[in-house]
C-alpha positions, 0 to 999 in steps of 0.5 A: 978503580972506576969513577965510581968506586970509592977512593977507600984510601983517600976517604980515610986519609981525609976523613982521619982529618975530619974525625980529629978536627970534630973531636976537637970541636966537640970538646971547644964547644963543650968548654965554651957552653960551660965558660961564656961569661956574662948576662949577654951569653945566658940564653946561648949557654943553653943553645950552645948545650944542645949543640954540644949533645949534637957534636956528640952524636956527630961525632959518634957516628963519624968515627963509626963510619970511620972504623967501619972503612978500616981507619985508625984513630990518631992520638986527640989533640987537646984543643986550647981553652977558650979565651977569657973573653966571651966574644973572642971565645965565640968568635975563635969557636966559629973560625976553628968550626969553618976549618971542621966542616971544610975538612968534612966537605973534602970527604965527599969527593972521593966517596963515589957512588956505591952504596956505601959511598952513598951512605958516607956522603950521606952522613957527612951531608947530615953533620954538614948541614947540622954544623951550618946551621949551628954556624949560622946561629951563632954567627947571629949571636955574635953580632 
């Protein structure tokens, strides 16, 4: 295999991870939209809504790339509810998404540089920068 080809098996393994943390993420950050408490958290209730339908369609089309390159969905681990504690919630959501997008950046290194790679990096850039972006907000929203 060239420097260029993509590591097909190594892709998969490491997306496997991703695929399973980000499903996870789309559901935390579902729960916490529905379970913050407080006046502080009624304008992020609708920001954290329209992150959500975002996670979704991330997600979507990180399991279709996943699928297309010969992966198997593993068994979804339920994440744990949010804390009680609306601040304590955010702040366990953002620790929990930094680990998603580290997991998501590890893809990239073994994608290569054929079309399909492109197209791979390409889609984990574009989750990458929308989860950045949403981390950066809500960061902001929590001090």
């Amino acid at each position: 295999m060239g420097d260029e080809d993509m590591d097909v098996e190594a892709v998969r393994k490491q997306l496997s991870v991703a695929v399973s943390q980000q499903l996870g993420s789309m559901v935390s950050l579902t729960v916490l939209a529905g379970s913050l408490r407080g006046a502080a958290y009624v304008g992020l209730k609708l920001r954290l809504r329209e992150f959500a339908v975002a996670e979704v369609t991330d997600t979507e089309r990180l399991v279709e790339m996943f699928c297309a390159l010969g992966g198997q969905l593993q068994p979804m681990e339920v994440p744990p509810p949010p804390s009680t504690d609306s601040a304590t919630a955010l702040k366990e959501f953002i620790e929990r998404d930094k680990q998603v997008m580290a997991s998501l950046h590890a893809v990239i290194p073994h994608s290569g540089q054929e079309p399909q790679s492109e197209a791979l990096e390409h889609l984990v850039e574009h989750v990458l920068l929308r989860k950045q972006e949403q981390l950066d907000f809500l960061l902001l929203a929590q001090d």
